[in-house]
C-alpha angles and dihedrals in degrees: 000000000000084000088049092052087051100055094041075059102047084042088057095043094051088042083060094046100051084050085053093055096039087062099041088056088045084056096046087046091053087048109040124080105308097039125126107234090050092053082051085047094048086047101057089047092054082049092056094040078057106055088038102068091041082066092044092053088044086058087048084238113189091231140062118230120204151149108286103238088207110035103047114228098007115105118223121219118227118194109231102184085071121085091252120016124263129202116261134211121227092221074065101058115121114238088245083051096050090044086060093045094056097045091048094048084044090063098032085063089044090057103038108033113007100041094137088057100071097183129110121167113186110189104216098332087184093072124115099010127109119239096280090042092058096041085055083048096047097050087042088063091040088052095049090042089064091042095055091035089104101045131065095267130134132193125189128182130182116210142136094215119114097211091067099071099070086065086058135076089204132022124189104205115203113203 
C-alpha cells in the first residue's frame, strides 16, 4: 500500500510536470518564428523602418534605411550618391548621417509606439553635420514642429547653435 501511495505521488508530480512542459513548448511555439507576437513585433519594425526613412528622405540624407529581409529587426543602410545603390554599414555611417538617423528613428518611435508620451528632447542636433546638413535638420524639425502643432506633443532641443531656433515657437536662451 505504502508503494502504491508513492507511485500515485510521483504520477502526480510527473503529470505536473508534463503540463509544465506542455506549456513551456506552447509558449516557444507562440514566440519562435511563426508566433504571433513576434509577427506583431516584426510589423512594428517594418513600421519604424518606414517612418524612418520618411524622415531620412525629408532631411535629403544621402542613404536609405530599411528592414533588413534577411536579418529580422535590424535595418540595413544603402548608399544613394552612387549610380546604383550599395549596401552600407552602419560602422560607416558619417557622424551627419548618424545624427539624421537618430532624429528620424526618434520620431519614428514617437509616431508608431510612444505616441501618449509626447516628449522628445534632442541635445544639439546640429552636431556633427556640415551647413546643408544642419539647414535639412533644422526644416525637418520646423516641419515636425507644424505636424505635431495640434496634438499634445512637445519637442526640446538643446543646442547653441543659432540656426536651431528657426525650427522652434519658443526659445529659452541661457547667457
Amino acid at each position: 500500500n505504502t508503494r502504491y501511495q508513492e507511485l500515485v505521488t510521483q504520477m502526480e508530480v510527473n503529470q505536473v510536470k508534463l503540463e509544465l512542459i506542455r506549456d513551456l513548448r506552447t509558449l516557444r511555439d507562440m514566440l519562435g518564428d511563426d508566433g504571433l507576437p513576434l509577427a506583431f513585433i516584426k510589423h512594428r519594425f517594418d513600421q519604424l523602418a518606414v517612418h524612418t526613412q520618411a524622415g531620412l528622405a525629408q532631411m535629403n540624407a544621402d542613404f536609405y534605411v530599411g528592414a533588413d529581409a534577411e536579418r529580422p529587426m535590424e535595418f540595413s543602410f544603402h548608399r544613394l550618391d552612387t549610380p546604383t545603390p550599395v549596401e552600407l554599414p552602419m560602422n560607416k555611417l558619417s557622424g551627419g548621417q548618424r545624427v539624421r538617423l537618430c532624429i528620424a528613428f526618434l520620431m519614428a518611435l514617437q509616431k508608431v509606439l510612444i505616441k501618449d508620451v509626447g516628449l522628445l528632447v534632442l541635445d544639439e542636433p546640429l552636431i556633427h553635420t556640415d551647413e546643408n546638413g544642419q539647414d535639412q535638420i533644422v526644416q525637418f524639425l520646423a516641419d515636425m514642429r507644424q505636424e505635431l502643432k495640434n496634438v499634445e506633443h512637445q519637442i526640446w532641443i538643446v543646442d547653441h547653435n543659432p540656426k536651431i531656433g528657426a525650427a522652434l515657437d519658443k526659445r529659452l536662451q541661457l547667457n
